[in-house]
DRENTOR-15559 format. One record per residue (C-alpha): residue number from 0; residue in three letters; x, y, z. Coordinates in Angstrom, 1 decimal, padded with zeros to 4 digits. Layout:
REM DRENTOR-15559
[NUM "ALA" [X Y Z]];
...
***
This chain:
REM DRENTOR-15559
[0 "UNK" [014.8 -066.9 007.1]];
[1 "UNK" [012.6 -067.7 009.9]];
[2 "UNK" [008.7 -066.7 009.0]];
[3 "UNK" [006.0 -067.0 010.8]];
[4 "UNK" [002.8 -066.5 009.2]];
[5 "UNK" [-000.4 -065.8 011.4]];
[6 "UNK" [-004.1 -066.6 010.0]];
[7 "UNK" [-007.1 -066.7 011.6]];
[8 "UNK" [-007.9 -070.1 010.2]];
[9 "UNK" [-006.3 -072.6 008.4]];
[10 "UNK" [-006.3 -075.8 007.3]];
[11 "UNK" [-008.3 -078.0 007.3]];
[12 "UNK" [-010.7 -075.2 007.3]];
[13 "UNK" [-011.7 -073.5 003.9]];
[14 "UNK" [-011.9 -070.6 002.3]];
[15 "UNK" [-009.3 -068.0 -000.1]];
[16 "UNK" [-006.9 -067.0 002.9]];
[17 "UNK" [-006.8 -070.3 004.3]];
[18 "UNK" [-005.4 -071.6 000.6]];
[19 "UNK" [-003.4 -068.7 -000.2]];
[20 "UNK" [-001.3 -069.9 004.0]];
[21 "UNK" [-001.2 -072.9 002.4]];
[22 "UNK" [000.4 -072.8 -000.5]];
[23 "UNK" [002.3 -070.5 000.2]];
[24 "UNK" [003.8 -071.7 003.6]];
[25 "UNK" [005.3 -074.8 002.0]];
[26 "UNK" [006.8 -073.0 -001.0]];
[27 "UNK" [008.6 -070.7 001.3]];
[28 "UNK" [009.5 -074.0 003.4]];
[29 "UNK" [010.6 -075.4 000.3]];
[30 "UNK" [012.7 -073.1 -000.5]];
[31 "UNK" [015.1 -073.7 002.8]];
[32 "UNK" [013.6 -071.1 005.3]];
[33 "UNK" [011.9 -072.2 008.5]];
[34 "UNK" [008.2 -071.6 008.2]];
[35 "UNK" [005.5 -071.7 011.2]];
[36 "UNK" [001.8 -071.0 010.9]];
[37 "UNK" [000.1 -069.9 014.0]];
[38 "UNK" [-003.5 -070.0 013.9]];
[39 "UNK" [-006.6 -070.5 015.7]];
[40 "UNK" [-008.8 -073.3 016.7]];
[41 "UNK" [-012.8 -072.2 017.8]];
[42 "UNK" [-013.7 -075.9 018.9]];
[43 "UNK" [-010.5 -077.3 020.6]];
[44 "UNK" [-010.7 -080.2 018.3]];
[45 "UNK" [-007.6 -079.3 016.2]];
[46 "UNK" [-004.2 -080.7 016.7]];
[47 "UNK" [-002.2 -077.9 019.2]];
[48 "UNK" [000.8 -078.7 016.9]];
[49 "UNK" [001.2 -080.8 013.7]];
[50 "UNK" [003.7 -080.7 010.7]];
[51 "UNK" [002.0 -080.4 007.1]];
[52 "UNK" [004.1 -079.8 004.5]];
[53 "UNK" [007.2 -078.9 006.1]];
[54 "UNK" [006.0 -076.6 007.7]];
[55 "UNK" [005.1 -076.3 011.3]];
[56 "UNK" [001.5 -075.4 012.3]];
[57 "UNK" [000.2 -074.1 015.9]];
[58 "UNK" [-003.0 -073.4 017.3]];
[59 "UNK" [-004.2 -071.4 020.1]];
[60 "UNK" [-007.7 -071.7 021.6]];
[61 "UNK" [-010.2 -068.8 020.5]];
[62 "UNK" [-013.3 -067.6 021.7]];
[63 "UNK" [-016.5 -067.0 021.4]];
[64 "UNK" [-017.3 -070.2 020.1]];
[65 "UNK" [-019.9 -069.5 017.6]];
[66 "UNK" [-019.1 -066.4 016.2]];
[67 "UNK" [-015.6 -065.4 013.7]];
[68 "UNK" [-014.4 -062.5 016.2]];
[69 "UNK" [-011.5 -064.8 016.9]];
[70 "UNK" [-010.1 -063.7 019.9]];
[71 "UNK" [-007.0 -066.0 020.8]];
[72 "UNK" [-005.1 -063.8 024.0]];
[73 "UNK" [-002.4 -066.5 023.8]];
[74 "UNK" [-001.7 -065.2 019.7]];
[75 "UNK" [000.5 -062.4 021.9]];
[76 "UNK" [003.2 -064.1 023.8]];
[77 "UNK" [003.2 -066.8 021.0]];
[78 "UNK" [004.4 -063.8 018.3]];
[79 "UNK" [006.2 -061.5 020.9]];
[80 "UNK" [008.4 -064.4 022.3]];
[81 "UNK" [009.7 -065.7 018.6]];
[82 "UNK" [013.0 -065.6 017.5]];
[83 "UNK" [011.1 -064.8 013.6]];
[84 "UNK" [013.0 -062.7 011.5]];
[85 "UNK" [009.5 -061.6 010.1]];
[86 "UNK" [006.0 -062.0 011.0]];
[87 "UNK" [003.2 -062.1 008.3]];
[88 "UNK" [-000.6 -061.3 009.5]];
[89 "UNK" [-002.8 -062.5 006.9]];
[90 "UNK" [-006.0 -060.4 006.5]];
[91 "UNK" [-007.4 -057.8 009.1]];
[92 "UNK" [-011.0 -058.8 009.8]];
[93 "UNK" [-010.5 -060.4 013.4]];
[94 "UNK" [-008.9 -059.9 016.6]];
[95 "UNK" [-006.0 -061.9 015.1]];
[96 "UNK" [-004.5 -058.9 013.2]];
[97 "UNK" [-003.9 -056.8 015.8]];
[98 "UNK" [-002.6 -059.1 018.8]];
[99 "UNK" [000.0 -060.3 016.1]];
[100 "UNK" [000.9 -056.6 015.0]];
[101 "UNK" [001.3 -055.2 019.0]];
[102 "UNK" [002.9 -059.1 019.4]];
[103 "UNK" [005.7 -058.2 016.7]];
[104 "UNK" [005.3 -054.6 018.1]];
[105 "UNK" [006.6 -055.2 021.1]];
[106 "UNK" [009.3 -057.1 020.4]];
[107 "UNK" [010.8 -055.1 017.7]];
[108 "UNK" [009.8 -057.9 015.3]];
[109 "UNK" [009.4 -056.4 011.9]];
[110 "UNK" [006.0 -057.5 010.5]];
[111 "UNK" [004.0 -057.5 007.2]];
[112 "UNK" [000.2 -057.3 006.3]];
[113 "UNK" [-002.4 -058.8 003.9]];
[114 "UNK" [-005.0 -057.2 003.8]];
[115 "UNK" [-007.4 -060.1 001.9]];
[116 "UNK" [-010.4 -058.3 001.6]];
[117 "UNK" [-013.4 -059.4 001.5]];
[118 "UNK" [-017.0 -058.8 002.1]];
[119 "UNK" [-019.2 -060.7 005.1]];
[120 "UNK" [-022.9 -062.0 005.5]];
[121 "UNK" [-023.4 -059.1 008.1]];
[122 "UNK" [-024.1 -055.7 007.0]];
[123 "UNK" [-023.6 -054.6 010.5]];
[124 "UNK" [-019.4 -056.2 009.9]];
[125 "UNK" [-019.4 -054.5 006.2]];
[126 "UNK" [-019.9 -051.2 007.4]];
[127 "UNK" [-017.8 -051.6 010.2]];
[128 "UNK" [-014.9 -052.4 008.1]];
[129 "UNK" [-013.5 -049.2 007.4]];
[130 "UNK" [-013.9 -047.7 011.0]];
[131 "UNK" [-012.4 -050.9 012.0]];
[132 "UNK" [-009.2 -050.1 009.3]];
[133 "UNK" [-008.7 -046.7 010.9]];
[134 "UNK" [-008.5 -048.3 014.4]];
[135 "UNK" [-005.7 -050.4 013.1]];
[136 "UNK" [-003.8 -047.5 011.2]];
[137 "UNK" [-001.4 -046.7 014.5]];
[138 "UNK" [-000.4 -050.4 013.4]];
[139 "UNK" [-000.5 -050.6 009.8]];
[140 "UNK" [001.7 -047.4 009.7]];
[141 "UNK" [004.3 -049.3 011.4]];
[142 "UNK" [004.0 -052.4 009.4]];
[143 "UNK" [007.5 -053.0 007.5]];
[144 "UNK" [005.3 -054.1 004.3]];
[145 "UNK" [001.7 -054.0 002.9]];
[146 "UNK" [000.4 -056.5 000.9]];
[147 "UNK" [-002.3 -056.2 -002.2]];
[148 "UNK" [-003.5 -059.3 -003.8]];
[149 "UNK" [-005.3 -057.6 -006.7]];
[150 "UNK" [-004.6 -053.8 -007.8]];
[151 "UNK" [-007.3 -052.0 -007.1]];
[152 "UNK" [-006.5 -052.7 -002.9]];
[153 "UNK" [-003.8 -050.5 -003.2]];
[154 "UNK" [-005.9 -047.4 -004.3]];
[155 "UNK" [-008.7 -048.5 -002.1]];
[156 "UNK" [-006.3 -048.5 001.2]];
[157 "UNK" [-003.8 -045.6 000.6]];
[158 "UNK" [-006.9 -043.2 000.4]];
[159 "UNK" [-008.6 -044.9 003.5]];
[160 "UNK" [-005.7 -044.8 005.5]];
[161 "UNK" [-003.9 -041.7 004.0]];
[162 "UNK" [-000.8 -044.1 003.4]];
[163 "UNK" [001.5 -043.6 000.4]];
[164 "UNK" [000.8 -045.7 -002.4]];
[165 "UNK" [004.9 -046.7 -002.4]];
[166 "UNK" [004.4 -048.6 000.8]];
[167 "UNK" [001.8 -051.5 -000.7]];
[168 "UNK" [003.3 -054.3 -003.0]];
[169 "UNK" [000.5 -055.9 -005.2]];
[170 "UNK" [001.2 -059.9 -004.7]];
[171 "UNK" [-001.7 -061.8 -006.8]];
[172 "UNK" [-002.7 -065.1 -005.7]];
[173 "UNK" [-001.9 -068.2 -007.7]];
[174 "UNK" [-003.7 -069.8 -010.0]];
[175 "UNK" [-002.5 -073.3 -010.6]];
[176 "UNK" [-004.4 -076.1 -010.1]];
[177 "UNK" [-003.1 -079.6 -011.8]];
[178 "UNK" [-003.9 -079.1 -014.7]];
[179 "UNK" [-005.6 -082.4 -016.1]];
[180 "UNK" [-008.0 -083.4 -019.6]];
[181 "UNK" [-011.3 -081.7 -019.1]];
[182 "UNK" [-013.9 -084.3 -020.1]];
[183 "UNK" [-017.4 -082.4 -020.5]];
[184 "UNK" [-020.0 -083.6 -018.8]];
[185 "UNK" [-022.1 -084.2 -021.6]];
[186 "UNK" [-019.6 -086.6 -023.4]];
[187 "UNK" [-020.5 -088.5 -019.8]];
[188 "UNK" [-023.8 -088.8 -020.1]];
[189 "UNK" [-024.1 -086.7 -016.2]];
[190 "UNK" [-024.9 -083.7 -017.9]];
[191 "UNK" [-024.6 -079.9 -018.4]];
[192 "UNK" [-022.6 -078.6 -015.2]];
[193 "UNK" [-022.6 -075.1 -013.7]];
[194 "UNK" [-020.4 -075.0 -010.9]];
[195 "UNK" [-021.2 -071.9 -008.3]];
[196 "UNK" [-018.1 -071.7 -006.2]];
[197 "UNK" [-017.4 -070.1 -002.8]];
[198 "UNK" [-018.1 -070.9 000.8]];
[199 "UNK" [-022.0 -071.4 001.9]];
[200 "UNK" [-022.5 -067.6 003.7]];
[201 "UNK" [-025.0 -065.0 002.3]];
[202 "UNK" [-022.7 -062.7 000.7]];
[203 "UNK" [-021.4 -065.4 -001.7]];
[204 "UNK" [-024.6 -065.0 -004.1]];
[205 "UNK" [-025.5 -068.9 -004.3]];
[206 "UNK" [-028.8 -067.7 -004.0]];
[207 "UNK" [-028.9 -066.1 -006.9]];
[208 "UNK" [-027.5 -068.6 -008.9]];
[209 "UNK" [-030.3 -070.9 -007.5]];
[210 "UNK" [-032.8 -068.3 -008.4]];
[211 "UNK" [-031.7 -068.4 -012.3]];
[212 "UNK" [-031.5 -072.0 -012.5]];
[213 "UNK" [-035.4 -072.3 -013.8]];
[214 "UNK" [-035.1 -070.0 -016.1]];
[215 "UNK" [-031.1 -072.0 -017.3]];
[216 "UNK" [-033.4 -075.1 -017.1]];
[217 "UNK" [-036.3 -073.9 -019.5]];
[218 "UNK" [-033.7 -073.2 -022.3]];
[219 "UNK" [-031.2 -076.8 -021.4]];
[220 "UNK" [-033.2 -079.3 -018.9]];
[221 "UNK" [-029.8 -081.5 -018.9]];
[222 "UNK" [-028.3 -078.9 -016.8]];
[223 "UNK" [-027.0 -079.7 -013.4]];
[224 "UNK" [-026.2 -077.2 -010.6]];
[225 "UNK" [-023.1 -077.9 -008.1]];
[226 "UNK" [-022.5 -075.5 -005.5]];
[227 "UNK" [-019.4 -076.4 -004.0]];
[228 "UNK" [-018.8 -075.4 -000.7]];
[229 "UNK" [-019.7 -075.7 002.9]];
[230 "UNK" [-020.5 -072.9 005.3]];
[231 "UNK" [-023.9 -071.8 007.8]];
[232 "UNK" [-025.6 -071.0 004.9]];
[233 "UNK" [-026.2 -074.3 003.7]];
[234 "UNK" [-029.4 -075.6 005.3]];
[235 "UNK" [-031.1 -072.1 003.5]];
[236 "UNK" [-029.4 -073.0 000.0]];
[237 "UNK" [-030.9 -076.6 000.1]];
[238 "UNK" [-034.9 -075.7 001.5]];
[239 "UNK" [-034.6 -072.8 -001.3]];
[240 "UNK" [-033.9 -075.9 -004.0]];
[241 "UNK" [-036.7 -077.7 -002.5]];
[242 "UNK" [-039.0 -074.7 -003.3]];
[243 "UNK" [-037.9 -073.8 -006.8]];
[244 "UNK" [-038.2 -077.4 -007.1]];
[245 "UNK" [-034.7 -078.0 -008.4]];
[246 "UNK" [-033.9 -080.1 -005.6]];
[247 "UNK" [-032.6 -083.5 -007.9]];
[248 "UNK" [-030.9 -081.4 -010.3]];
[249 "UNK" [-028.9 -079.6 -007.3]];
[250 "UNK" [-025.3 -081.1 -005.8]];
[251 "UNK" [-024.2 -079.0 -002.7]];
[252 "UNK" [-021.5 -081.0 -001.7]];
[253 "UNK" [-017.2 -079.4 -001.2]];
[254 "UNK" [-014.1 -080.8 -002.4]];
[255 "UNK" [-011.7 -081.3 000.6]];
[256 "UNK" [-009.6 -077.7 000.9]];
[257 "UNK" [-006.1 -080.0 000.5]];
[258 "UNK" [-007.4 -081.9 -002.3]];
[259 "UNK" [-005.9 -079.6 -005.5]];
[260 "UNK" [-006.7 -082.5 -008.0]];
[261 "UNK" [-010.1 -083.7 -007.5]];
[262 "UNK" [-011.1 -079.7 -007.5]];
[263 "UNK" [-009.3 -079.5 -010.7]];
[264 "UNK" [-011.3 -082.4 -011.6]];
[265 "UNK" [-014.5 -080.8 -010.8]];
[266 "UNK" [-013.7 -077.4 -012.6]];
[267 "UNK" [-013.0 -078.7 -015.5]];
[268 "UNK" [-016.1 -080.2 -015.8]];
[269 "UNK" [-018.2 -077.1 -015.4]];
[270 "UNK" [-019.3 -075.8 -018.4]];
[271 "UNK" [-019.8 -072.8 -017.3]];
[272 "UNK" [-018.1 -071.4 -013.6]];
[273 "UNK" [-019.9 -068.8 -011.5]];
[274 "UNK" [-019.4 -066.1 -008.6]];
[275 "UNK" [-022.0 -064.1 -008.0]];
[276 "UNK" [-020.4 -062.3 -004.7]];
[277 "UNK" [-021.4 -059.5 -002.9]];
[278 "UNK" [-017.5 -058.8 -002.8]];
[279 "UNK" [-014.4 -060.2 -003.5]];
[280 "UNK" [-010.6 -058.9 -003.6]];
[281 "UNK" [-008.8 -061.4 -005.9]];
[282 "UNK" [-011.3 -064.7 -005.6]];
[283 "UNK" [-008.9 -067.8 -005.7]];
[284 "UNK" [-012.0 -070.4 -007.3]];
[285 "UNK" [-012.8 -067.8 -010.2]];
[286 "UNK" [-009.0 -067.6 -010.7]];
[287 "UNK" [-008.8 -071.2 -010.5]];
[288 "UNK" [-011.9 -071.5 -013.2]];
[289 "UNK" [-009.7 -068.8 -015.3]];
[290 "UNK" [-006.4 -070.7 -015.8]];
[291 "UNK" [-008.3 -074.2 -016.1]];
[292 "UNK" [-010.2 -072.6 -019.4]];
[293 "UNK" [-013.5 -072.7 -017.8]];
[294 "UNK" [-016.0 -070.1 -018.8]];
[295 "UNK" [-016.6 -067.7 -016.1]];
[296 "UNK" [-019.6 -065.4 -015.2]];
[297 "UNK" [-019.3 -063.7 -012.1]];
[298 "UNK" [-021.4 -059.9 -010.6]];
[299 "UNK" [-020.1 -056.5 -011.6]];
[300 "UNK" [-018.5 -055.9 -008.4]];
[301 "UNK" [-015.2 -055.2 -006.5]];
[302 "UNK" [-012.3 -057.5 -007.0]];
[303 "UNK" [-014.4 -059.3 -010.2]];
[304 "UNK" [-015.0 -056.5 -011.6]];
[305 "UNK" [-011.4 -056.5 -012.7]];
[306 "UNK" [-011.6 -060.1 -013.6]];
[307 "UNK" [-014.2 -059.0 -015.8]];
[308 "UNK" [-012.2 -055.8 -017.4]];
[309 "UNK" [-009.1 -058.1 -018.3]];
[310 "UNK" [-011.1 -060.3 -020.7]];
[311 "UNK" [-011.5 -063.4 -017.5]];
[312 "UNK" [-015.0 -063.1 -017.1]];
[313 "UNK" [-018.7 -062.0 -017.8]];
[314 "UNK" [-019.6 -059.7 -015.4]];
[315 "UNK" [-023.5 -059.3 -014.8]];
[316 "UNK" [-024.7 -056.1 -013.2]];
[317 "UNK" [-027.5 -057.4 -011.3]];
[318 "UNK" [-027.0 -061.1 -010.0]];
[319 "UNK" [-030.2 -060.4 -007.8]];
[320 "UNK" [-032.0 -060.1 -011.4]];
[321 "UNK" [-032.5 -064.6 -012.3]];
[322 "UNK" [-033.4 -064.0 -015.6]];
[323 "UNK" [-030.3 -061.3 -016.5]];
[324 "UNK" [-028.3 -064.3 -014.6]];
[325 "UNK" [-029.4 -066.8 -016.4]];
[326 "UNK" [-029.3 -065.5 -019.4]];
[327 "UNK" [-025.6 -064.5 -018.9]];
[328 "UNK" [-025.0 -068.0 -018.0]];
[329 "UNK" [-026.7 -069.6 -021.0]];
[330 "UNK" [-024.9 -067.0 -023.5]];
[331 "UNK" [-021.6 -067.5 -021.9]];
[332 "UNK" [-021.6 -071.2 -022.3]];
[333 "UNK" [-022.5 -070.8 -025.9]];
[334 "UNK" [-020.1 -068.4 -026.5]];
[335 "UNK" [-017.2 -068.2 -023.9]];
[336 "UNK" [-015.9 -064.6 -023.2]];
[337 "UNK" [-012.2 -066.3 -023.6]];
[338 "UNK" [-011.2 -069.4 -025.1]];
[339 "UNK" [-008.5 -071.7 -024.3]];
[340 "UNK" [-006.5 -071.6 -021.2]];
[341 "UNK" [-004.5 -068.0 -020.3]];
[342 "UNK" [-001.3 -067.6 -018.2]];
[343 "UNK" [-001.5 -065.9 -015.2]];
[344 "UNK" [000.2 -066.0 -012.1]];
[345 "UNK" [001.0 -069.4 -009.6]];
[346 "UNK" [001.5 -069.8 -006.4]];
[347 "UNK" [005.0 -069.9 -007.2]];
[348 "UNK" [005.2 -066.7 -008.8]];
[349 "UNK" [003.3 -065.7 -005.3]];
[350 "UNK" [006.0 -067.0 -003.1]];
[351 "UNK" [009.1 -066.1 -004.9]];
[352 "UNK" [007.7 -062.3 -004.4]];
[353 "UNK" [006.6 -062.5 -001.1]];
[354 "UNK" [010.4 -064.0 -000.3]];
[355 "UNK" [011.5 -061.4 -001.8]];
[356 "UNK" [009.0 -058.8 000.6]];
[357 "UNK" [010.6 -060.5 003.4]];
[358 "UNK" [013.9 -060.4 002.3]];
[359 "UNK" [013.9 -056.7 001.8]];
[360 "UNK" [012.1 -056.8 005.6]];
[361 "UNK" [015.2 -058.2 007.0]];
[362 "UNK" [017.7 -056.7 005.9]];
[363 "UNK" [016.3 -053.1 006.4]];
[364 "UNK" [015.9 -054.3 009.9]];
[365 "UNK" [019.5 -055.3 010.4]];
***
């Protein structure tokens, strides 16, 4: 087949969709079909076109600049004059979605949708979001496939968009990191860890986590804090550490987005892994955590809330609350919510279905 995925951002840019293009693009690659990833680049840094993986990547200028809007006019003729046998938008929040679904449109390409949802620093985007999902319903109608990565999307977006349930396919995101030894920080001398995970924005919660670490710290000094990502929110995180005067006892440092070992490295040394979101649909870190063994704590919400109801997690109903989230932390180290490592899905499983998505795609469009 020939597949052409379109993301707002990819590689070597972070964050869950950008990982979930990833690995899936060069399974699907691997598997003998032709792949391209057509993306945007904000600074005009980027390689135009590259090859990673196997699979071929292009970028298209996007403006403005400093904001995630992500409007890329050449996305149109770039989708609209492929020879693709199916075209794959990944997520809705941008102008991406919707040059790429009139781009397929008008070509009589048949095209499928993930929705990825997830929340946003702004409160002004949030609320936004469903006025912005009924704009796009004259498209999504037409869409050949809808995707869910976790199962309460599919609930969520048929009654939002009046669309039958029978037109979404749930498609969870992997969960396979190399798995290698965990070696506890303490057996090294560095240390209890608590790793907070997600990219550096407001509605990721790493303030919150911050906020509890006193109160962890009163109960085990040898505790360490790593918040691992990188985002616009970082020089607040690190004048906030300063003040609770945490500061040495905080690492704010990310692992490289292509580098799956050394984050499997890091994982496995939390003691205890936390997400304390605003929102999430199927968070790829937490998931990560999960199938590593780590302990995992993460706020009553959305997407990890169902974490939470199949035995994955510790949810905590108010993250905003440090003592409630530190004392979920501290009891969850002591005694984990699961033990040992559980099977869920990889990013194998993810790209075998999805092949199979397309595959049905094509040949109801012959």
């Amino acid at each position: 087949m020939r597949v052409l995925m379109v993301t707002p951002r990819f590689l070597p840019d972070t964050g869950g969709v950008e990982t979930h293009v990833a690995e899936v693009s060069r399974r699907v690659a691997a598997g003998g079909h032709r792949v391209r990833v057509l993306t945007t680049d904000l600074s005009g840094r980027l390689p135009a076109a590259e090859v990673v993986d196997d699979v071929e990547v292009r970028r298209v200028r996007a403006w403005p600049r400093g904001a995630d809007y992500y409007f890329a006019p050449d996305l149109y003729p770039a989708v609209s004059k492929g020879d693709w046998d199916v075209v794959h938008v990944q997520s809705y929040h941008t102008l991406v979605a919707p040059l790429a679904m009139a781009g397929s449109l008008s070509a009589s390409i048949p095209y499928v949708l993930t929705f990825h949802g997830g929340g946003h620093s702004s409160r002004v985007r949030n609320a936004l979001r469903t006025p912005q999902l009924l704009l796009l319903r004259p498209l999504l109608v037409r869409a050949a496939g809808l995707v869910a990565v976790a199962a309460f999307e599919i609930d969520d977006y048929a009654s939002r968009l009046r669309i039958a349930r029978d037109r979404f396919t749930l498609v969870p995101n992997g969960a396979d990191l190399p798995v290698l030894r965990a070696q506890g920080l303490e057996n090294a001398g560095a240390g209890l860890l608590i790793a907070s995970v997600g990219r550096l924005e407001r509605y990721k919660g790493h303030q919150h986590v911050l906020a509890a670490f006193p109160h962890v710290l009163r109960e085990r000094p040898e505790a360490r804090l790593w918040i691992a990502g990188t985002g616009t929110y970082e020089r607040k995180l690190r004048a906030l550490s300063e003040r609770l005067g945490v500061k040495e006892k905080v690492d704010i440092r990310a692992v490289p987005a292509e580098d799956r070992v050394q984050m499997s490295e890091r994982l496995s040394e939390a003691a205890v892994v936390v997400l304390a979101s605003e929102y999430e649909t199927h968070p790829i870190a937490a998931i990560e955590a999960a199938a590593l063994g780590r302990p995992l704590v993460v706020s009553d919400t959305s997407g990890l809330r169902e974490l939470a109801d199949r035995g994955l997690a510790r949810a905590v109903a108010n993250v905003g609350d440090p003592e409630s989230l530190a004392r979920a932390l501290l009891d969850e180290i002591a005694a984990p919510t699961t033990a040992g490592r559980l099977e869920l899905p990889t990013w194998d499983d993810c790209a075998r279905d999805l092949c199979a998505l397309y595959e049905q795609v094509r040949h109801r469009a012959s």
